[in-house]
C-alpha positions as a Markdown table, in Angstrom:
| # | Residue | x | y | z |
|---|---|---|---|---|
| 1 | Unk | 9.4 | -20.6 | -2.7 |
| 2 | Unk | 9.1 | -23.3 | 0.6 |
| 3 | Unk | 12.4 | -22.4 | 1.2 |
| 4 | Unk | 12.0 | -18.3 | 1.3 |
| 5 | Unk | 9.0 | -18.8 | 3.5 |
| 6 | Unk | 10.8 | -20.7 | 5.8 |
| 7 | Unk | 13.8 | -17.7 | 5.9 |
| 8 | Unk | 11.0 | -15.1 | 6.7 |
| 9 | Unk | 9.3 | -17.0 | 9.5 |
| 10 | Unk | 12.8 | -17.6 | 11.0 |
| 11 | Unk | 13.8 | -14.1 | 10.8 |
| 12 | Unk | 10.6 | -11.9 | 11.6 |
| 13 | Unk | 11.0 | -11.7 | 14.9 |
| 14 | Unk | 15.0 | -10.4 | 14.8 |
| 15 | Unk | 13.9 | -7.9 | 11.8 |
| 16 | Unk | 10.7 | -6.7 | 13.9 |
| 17 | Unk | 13.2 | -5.0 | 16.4 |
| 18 | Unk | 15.8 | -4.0 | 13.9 |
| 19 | Unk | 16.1 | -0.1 | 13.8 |
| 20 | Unk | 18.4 | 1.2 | 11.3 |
| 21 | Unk | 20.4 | 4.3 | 11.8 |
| 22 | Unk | 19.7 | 7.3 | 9.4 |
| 23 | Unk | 22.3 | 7.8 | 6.5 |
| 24 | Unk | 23.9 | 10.7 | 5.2 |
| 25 | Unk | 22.9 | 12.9 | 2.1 |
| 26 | Unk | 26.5 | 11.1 | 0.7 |
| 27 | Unk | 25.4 | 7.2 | 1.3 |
| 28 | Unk | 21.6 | 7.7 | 0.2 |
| 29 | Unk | 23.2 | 9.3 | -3.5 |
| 30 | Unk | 25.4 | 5.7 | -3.7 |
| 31 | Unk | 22.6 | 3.7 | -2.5 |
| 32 | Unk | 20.2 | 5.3 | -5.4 |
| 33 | Unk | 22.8 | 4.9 | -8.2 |
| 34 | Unk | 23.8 | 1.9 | -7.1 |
| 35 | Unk | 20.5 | -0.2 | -6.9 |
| 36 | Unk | 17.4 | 2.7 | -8.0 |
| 37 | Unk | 16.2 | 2.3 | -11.3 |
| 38 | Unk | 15.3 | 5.8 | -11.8 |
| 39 | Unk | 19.3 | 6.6 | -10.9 |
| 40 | Unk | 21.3 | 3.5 | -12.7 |
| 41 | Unk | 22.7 | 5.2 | -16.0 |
| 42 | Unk | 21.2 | 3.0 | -19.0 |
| 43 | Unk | 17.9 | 2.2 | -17.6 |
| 44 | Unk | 15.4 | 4.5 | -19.7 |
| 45 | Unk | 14.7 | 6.0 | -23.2 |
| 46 | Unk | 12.5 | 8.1 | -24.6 |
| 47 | Unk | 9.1 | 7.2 | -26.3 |
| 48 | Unk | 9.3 | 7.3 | -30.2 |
| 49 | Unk | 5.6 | 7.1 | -30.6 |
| 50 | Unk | 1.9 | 8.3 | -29.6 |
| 51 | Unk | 1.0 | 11.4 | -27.8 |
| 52 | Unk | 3.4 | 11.0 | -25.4 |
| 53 | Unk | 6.4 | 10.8 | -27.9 |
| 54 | Unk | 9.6 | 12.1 | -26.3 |
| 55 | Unk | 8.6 | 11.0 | -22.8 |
| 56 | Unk | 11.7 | 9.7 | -20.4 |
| 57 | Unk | 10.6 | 6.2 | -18.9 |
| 58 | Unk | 12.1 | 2.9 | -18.1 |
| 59 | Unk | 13.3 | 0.8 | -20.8 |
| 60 | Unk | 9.9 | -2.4 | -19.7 |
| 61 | Unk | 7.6 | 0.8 | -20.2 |
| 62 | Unk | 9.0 | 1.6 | -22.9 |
| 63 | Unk | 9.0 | -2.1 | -24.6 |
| 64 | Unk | 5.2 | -1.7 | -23.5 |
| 65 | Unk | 3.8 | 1.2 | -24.8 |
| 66 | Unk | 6.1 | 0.6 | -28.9 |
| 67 | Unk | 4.9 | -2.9 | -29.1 |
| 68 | Unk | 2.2 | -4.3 | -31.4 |
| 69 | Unk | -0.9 | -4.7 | -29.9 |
| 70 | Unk | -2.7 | -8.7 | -28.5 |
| 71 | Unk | -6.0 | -7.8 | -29.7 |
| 72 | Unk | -6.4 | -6.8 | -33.5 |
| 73 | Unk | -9.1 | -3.9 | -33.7 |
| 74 | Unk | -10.8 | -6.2 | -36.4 |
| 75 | Unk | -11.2 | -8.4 | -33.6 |
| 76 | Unk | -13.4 | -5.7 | -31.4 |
| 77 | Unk | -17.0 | -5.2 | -32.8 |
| 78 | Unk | -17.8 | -1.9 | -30.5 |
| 79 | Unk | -21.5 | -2.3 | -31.5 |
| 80 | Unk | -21.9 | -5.3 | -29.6 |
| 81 | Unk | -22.0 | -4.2 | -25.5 |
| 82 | Unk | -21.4 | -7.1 | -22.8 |
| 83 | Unk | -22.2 | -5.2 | -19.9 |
| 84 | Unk | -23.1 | -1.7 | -19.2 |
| 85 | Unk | -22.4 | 0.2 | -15.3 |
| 86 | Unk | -22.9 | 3.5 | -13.9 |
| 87 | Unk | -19.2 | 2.9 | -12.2 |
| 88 | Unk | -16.8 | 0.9 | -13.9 |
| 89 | Unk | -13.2 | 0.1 | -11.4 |
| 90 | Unk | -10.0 | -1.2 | -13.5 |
| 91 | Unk | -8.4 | -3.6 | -10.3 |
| 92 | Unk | -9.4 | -5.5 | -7.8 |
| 93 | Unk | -7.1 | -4.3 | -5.5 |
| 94 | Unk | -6.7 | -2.4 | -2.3 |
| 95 | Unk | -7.5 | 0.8 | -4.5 |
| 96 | Unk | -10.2 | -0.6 | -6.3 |
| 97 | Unk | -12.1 | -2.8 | -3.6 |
| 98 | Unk | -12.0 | 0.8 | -1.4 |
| 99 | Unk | -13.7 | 2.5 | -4.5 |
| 100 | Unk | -16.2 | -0.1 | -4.8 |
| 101 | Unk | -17.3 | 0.2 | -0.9 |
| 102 | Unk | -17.0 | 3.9 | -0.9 |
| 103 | Unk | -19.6 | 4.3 | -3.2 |
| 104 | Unk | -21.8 | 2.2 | -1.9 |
| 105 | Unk | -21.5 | 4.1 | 1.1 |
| 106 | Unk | -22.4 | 6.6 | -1.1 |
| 107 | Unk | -25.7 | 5.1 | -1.9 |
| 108 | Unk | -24.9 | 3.4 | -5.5 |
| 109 | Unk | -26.0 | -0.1 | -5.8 |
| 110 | Unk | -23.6 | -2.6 | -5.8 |
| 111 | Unk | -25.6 | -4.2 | -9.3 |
| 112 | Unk | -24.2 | -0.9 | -11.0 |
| 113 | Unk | -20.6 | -1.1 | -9.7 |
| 114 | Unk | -18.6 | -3.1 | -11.9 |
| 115 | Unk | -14.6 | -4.4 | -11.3 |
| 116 | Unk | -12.6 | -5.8 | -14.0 |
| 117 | Unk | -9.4 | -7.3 | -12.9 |
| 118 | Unk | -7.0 | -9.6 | -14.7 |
| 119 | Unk | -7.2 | -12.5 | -11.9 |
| 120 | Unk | -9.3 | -13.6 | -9.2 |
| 121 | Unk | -10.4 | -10.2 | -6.7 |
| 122 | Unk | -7.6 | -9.4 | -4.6 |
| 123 | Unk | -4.9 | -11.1 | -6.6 |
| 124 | Unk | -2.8 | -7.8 | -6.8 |
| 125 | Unk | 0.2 | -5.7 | -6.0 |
| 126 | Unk | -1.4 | -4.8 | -2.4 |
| 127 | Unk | -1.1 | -8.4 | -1.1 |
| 128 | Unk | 2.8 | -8.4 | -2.1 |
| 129 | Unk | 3.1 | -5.1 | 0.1 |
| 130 | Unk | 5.1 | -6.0 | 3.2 |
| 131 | Unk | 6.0 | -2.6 | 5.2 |
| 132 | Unk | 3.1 | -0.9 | 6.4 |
| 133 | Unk | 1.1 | 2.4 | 6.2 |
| 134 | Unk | 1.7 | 5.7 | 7.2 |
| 135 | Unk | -0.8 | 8.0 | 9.2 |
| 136 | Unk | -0.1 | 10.7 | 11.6 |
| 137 | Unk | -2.5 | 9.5 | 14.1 |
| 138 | Unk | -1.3 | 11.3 | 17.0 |
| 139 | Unk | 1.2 | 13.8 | 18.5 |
| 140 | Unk | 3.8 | 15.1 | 18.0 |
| 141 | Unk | 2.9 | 13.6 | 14.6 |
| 142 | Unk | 0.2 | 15.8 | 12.3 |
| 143 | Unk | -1.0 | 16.0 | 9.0 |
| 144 | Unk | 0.7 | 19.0 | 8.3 |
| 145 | Unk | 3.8 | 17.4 | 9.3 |
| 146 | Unk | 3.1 | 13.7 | 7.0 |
| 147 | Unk | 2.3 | 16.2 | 4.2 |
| 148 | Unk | 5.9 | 17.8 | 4.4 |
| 149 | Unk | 7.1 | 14.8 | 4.6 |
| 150 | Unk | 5.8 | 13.9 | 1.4 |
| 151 | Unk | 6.2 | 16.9 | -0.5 |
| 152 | Unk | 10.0 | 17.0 | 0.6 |
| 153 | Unk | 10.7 | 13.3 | -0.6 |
| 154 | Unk | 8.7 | 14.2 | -3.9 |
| 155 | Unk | 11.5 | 17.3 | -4.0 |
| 156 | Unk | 8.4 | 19.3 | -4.2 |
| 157 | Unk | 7.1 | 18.3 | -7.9 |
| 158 | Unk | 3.8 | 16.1 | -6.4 |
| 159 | Unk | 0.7 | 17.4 | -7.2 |
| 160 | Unk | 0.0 | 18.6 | -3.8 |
| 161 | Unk | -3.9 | 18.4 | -3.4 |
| 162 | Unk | -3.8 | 14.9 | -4.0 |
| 163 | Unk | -0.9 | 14.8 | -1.1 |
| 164 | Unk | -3.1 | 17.1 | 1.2 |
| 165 | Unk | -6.2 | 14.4 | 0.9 |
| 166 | Unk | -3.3 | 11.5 | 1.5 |
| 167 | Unk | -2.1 | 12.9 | 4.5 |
| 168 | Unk | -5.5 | 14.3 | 5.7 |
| 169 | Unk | -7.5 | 11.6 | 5.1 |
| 170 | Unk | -4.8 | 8.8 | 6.3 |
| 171 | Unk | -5.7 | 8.6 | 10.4 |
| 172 | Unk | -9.5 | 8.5 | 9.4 |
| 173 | Unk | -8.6 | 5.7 | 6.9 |
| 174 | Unk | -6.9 | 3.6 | 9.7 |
| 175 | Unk | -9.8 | 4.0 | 12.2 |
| 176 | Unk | -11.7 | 3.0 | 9.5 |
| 177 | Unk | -10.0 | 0.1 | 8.4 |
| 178 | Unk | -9.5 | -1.4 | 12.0 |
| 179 | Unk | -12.9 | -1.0 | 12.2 |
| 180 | Unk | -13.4 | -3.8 | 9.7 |
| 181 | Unk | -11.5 | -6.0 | 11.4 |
| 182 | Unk | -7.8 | -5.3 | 10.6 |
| 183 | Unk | -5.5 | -6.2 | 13.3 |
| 184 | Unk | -2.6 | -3.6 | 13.5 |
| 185 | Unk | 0.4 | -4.3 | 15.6 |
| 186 | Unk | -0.1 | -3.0 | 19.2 |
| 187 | Unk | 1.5 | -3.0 | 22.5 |
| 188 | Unk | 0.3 | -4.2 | 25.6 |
| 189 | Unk | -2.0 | -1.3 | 26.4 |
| 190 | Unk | -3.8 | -1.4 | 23.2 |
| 191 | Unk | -1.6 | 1.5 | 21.2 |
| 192 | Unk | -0.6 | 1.3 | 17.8 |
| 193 | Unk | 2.8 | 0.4 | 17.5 |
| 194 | Unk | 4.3 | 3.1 | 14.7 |
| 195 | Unk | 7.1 | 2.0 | 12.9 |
| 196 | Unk | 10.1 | 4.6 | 11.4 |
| 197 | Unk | 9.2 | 4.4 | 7.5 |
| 198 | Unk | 10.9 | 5.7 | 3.9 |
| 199 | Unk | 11.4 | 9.5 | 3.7 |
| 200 | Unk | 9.6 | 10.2 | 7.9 |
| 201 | Unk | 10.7 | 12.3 | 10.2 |
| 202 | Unk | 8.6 | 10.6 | 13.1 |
| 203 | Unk | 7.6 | 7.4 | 14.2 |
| 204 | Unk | 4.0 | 6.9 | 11.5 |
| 205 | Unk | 4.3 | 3.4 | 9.9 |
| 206 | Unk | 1.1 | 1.3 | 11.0 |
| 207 | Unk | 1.7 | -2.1 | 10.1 |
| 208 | Unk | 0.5 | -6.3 | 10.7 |
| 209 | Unk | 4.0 | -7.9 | 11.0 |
| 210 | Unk | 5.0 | -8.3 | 7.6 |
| 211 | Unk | 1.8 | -9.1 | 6.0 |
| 212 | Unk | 0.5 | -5.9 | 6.0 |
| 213 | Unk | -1.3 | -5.8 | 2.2 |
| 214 | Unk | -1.9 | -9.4 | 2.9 |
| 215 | Unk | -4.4 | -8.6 | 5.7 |
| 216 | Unk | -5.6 | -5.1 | 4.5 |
| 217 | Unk | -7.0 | -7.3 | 1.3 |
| 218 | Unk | -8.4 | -9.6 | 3.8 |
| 219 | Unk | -10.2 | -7.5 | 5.3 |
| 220 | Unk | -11.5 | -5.3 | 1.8 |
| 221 | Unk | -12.5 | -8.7 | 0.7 |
């Protein structure tokens, strides 16, 4: 692990100014059968059980969802309640910490918002994330433009409501989380300094180094 740290920290500042040249329709298809899970012939199976029976997915969903249960339902008395919540949040992560302020923004009281989470709060997935976020926060970049993005790299199958509140709601979410205290990369004048990202056809990627989730949970927390 030492030794990984150390390689980051000695290459940040080279990969901070790397730009990478766009590929062709060609190399992204070799790249994504190559490496891409959801492309590599072998890697999924369908679902031989449950409601979902007949479902494609990877072969560690899989493994999840047709194994044997930890807890024995003998070992759950349902008549016996530990805690009860007018809002109950599954994480403790970026998503979930959000939730939890948002509604008591909303005016619920922080004694009836409950989050469960396997670890210690913030212990998640968004601390691992390294790149950055994406908001079209100003021009020629728009929210119309973001949501094409999306709906394009989702070859048009996302639901798209959910993708219009993303890409709506995304520069609002970035004044907002600044405003807590998060320190975005900027230049010398005080702009945000918008990085190329996945699937973009602007400049929208807002990001802190390479410890972006790291210091978006900082902040949540």
């Amino acid at each position: 692990m030492r030794e990984s740290i150390e390689l980051v920290e000695e290459t940040r500042e080279r990969r901070l100014k790397e730009e990478f040249r766009h590929l062709s329709l060609e190399e992204r298809e070799e790249l994504l059968k190559k490496y891409h899970p959801d492309y590599k012939e072998g890697t999924k199976r369908p679902l031989k059980i449950g409601p979902n029976k007949g479902m494609i997915a990877p072969h560690e969903v899989i493994d999840l969802l047709e194994a044997h249960p930890l807890i024995k339902p003998e070992q759950i008395d349902l008549s016996q309640v530990d805690y009860e919540t007018d809002i109950l949040i599954i994480g403790g992560g970026g998503a979930g910490m959000t939730a939890a302020l948002w509604a008591v923004y909303s005016g619920v009281s922080p004694e009836d918002i409950l989050i469960v989470t396997k670890l210690r709060l913030g212990d998640s997935n968004s601390v691992m994330s390294q790149g950055g976020v994406q908001a079209a926060d100003r021009p020629p970049d728009s929210p119309t433009r973001h949501f094409l993005d999306v709906i394009g790299g989702g070859h048009f199958a996302n639901d798209r409501q959910l993708v219009r509140t993303l890409t709506m709601e995304a520069p609002y979410m970035m004044r907002w989380l600044e405003e807590l205290g998060l320190m975005f990369d900027k230049d010398e004048e005080g702009n945000m300094i918008e990085l190329w990202g996945c699937g973009t056809s602007c400049r929208r990627m807002h990001s802190c180094k390479d410890y972006t989730g790291m210091e978006i949970v900082r902040v949540l927390r």
